[in-house]
GUVO-465019 format. One record per residue (C-alpha): y, z, x. Coordinates in nm, 3 decimals. Layout:
# GUVO-465019
> Y | Z | X
...
END
This chain:
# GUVO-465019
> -10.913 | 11.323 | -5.059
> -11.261 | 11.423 | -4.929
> -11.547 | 11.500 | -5.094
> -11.522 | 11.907 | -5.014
> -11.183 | 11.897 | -5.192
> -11.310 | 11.727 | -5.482
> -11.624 | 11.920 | -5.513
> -11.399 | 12.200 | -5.536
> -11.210 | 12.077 | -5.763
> -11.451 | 11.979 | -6.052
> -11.710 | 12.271 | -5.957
> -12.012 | 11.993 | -5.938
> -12.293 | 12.024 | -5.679
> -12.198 | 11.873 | -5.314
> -12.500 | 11.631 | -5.387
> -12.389 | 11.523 | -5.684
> -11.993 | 11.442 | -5.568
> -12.129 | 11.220 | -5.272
> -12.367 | 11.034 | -5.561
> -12.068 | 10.997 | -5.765
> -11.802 | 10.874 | -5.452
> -11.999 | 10.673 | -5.214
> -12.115 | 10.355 | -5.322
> -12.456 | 10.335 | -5.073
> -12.497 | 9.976 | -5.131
> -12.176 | 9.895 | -5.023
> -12.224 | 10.118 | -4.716
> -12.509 | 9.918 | -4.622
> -12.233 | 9.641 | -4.515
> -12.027 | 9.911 | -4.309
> -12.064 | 9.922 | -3.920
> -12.150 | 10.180 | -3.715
> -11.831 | 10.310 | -3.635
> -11.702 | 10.245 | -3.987
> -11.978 | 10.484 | -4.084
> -11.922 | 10.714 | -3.837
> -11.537 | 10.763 | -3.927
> -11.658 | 10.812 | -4.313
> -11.902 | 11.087 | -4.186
> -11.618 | 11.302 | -4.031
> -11.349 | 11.204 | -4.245
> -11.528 | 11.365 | -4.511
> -11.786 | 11.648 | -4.409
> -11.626 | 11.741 | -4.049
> -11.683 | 12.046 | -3.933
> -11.987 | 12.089 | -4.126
> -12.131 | 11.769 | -3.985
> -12.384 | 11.753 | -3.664
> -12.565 | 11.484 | -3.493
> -12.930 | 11.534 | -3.467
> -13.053 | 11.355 | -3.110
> -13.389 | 11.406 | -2.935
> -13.270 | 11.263 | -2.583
> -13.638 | 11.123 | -2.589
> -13.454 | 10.803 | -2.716
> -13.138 | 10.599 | -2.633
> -13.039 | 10.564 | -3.053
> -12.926 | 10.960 | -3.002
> -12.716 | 10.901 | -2.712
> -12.493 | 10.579 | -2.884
> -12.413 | 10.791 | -3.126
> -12.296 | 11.098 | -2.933
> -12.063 | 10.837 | -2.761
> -11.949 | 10.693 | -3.070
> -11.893 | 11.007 | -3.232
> -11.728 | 11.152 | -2.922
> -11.467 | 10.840 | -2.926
> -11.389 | 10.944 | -3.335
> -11.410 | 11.312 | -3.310
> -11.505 | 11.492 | -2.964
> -11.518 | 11.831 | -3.176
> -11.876 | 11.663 | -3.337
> -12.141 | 11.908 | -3.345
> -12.464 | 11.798 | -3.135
> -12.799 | 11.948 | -3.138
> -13.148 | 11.921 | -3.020
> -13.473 | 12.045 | -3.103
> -13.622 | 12.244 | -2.799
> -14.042 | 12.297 | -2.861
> -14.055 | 12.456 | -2.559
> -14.295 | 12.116 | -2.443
> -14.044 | 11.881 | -2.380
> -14.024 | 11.642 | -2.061
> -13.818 | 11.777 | -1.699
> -13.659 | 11.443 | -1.769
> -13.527 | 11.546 | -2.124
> -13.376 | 11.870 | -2.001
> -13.206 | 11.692 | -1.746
> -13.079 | 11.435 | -1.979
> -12.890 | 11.764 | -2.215
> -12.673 | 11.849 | -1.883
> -12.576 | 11.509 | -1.757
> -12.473 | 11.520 | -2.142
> -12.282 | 11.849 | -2.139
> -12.118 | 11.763 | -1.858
> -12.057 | 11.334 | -1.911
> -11.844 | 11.476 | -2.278
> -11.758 | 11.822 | -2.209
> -11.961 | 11.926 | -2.513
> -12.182 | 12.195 | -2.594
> -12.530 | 12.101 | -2.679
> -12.648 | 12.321 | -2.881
> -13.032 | 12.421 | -2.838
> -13.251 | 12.467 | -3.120
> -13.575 | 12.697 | -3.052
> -13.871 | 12.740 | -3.265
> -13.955 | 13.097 | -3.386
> -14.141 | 13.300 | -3.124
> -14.356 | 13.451 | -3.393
> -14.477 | 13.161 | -3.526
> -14.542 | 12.991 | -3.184
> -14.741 | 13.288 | -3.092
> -14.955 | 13.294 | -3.399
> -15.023 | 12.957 | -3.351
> -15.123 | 12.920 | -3.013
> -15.374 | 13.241 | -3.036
> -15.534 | 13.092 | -3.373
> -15.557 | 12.751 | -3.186
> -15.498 | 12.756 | -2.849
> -15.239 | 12.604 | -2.644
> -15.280 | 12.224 | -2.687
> -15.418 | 12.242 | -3.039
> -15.257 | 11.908 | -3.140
> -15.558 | 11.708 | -2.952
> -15.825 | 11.842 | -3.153
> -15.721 | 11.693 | -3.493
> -15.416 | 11.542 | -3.699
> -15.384 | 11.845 | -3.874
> -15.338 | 12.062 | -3.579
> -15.071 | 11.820 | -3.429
> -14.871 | 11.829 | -3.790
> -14.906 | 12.221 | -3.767
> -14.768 | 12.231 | -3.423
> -14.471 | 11.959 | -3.522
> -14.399 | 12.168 | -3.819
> -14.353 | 12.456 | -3.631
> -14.199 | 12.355 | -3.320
> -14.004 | 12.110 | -3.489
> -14.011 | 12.064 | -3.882
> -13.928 | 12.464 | -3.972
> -13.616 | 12.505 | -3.703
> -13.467 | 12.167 | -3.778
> -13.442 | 12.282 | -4.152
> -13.327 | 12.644 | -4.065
> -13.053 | 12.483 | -3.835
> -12.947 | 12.271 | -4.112
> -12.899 | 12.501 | -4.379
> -12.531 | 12.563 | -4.181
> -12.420 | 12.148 | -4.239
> -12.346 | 11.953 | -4.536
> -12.431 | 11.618 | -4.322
> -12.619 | 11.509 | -4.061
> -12.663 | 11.199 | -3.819
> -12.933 | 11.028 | -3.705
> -13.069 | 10.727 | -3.477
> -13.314 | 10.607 | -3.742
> -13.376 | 10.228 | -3.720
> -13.548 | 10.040 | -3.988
> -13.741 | 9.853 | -3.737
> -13.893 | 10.161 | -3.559
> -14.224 | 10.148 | -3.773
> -14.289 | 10.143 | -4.134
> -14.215 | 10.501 | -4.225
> -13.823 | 10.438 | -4.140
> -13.811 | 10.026 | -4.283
> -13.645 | 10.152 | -4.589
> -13.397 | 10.380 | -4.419
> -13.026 | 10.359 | -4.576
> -12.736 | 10.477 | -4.403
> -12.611 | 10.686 | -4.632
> -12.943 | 10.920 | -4.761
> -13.001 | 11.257 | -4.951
> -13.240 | 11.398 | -4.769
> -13.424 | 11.689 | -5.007
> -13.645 | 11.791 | -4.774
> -13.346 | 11.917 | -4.575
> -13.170 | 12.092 | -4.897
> -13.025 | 11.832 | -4.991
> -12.835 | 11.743 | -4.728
> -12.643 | 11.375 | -4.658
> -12.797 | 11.218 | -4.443
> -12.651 | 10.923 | -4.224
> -12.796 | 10.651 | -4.054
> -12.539 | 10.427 | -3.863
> -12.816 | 10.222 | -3.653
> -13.027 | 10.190 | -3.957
> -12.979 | 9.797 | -3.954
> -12.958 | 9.782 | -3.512
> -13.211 | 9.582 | -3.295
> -13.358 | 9.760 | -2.988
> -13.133 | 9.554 | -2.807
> -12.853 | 9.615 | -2.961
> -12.856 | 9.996 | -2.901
> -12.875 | 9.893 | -2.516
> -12.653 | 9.615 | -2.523
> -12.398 | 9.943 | -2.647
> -12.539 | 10.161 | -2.380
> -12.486 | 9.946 | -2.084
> -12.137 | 9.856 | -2.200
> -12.035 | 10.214 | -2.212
> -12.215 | 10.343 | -1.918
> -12.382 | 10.583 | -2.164
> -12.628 | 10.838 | -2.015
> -12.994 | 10.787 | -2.098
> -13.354 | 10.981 | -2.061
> -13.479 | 10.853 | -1.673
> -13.789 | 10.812 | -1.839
> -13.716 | 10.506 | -1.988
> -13.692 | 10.314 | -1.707
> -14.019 | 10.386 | -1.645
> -14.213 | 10.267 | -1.905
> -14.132 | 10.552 | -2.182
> -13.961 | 10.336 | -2.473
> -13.972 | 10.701 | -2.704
> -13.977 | 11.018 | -2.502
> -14.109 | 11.315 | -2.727
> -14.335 | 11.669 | -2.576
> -14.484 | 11.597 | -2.249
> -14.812 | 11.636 | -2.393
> -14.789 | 11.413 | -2.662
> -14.583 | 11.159 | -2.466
> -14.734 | 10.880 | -2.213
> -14.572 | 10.511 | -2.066
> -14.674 | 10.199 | -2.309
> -14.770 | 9.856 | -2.153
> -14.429 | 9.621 | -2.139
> -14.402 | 9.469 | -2.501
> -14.615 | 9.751 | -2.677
> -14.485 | 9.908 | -2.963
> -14.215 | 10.105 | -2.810
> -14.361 | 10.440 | -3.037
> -14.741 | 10.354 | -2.927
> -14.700 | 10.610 | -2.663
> -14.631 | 10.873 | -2.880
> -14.959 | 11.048 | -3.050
> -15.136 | 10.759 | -2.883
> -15.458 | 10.956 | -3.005
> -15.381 | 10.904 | -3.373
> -15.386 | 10.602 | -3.625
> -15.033 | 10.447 | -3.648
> -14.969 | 10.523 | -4.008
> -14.988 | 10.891 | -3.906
> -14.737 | 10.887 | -3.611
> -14.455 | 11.087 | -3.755
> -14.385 | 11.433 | -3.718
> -14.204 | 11.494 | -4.043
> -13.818 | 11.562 | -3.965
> -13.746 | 11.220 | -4.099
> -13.983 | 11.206 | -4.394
> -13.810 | 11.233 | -4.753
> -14.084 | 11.377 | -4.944
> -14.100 | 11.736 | -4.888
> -14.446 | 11.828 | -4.934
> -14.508 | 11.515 | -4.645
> -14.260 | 11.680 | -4.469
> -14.397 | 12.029 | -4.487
> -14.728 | 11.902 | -4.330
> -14.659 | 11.640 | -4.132
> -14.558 | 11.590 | -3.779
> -14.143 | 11.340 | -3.456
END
């Protein structure tokens, strides 16, 4: 039985049925695809993958999920600043698994405002201006799109930086109302992920071959040096301890502020 049917059974809060059902610890032993088939056994259709195609985490899963369920819901955030490379990467996609990407904008309005109070490239002048544009651009339409799901799925890895080292793979993420929220890679290497993405011929961001490890906004985006910190070219600008921008941080207030 899945946890919609029993929710509606007993009348409890969807948050509170998967506390009760899913034992988390023992998920942490689970595999990818063992996850994976959980996920959509359970909350499919309200279930959607959350990829950036700025990294090649995303793009494992949308094969894996494709191979368990090809009806899998996929979005991505568009700013409106992201990479030629990126936008190329969503219709090799579209067309490599028949799927619709779906495209998630910012609101216009708040765009607007934004740029006219601080100009166009406001996320130079100081770490508050970047987490305002993040928020905005990214933070804000990431939570209005997920108000439609019960879960999502990510390409969080624990060894990404410290801000993800305590990741689970099976999260409730209240910043996102509450939401499950699933990590399958949470316990993958680098080289694992590419080990699975050469094996599978899975499509990837061009921009990793040359030297872009994590592929955000152009202008907040540059190559790192081989055997950098593959997120050093992201906000290089900023002090690492600050280089998030807030989709994947639990506390909501953090979230509210901060900015991927």
């Amino acid at each position: 039985m899945s946890l919609h049917s029993l929710a509606a059974f007993d009348g409890k809060p969807f948050k509170d049925e998967v506390l009760d059902l899913v034992d988390r610890d023992a998920a942490e032993a689970w595999s990818a695809s063992k996850i994976l088939t959980w996920a959509v056994e359970n909350f499919h259709p309200r279930l959607t993958i959350s990829a950036s195609f700025g990294a090649p985490e995303g793009m494992a899963l949308i094969d894996m999920l494709h191979k368990a369920d090809p009806s899998t819901r996929v979005f991505v955030l568009d700013t409106g600043r992201l990479h030629p490379a990126t936008y190329d990467l969503i219709d090799r996609v579209r067309d490599r698994y028949d799927k619709n990407v779906e495209v998630v904008f910012p609101n216009a309005d708040e765009v607007q405002e934004m740029v006219r109070e601080a100009g166009m490239n406001l996320f130079y002048a100081s770490h508050e201006d970047r987490k305002r544009c993040c928020r905005i651009r990214k933070v804000l339409p990431m939570r209005r799109h997920l108000a439609n799901f019960d879960a999502y799925v990510t390409g969080l890895r624990r060894d990404q930086n410290a801000n993800r080292a305590n990741a689970r793979k099976i999260e409730v993420d209240s910043a996102n109302g509450d939401l499950v929220k699933i990590n399958p890679l949470a316990d993958w290497t680098h080289d694992r992920v590419m080990d699975y993405i050469t094996a599978n011929a899975v499509p990837i961001n061009r921009l990793h071959q040359q030297n872009f490890p994590s592929v955000g906004c152009e202008p907040c985006t540059r190559s790192v040096a081989p055997g950098a910190d593959p997120r050093s070219g992201r906000w290089w600008w900023e002090s690492d301890d600050t280089r998030e921008c807030g989709l994947h941080l639990a506390d909501l207030d953090e979230a509210e502020g901060s900015g991927i």
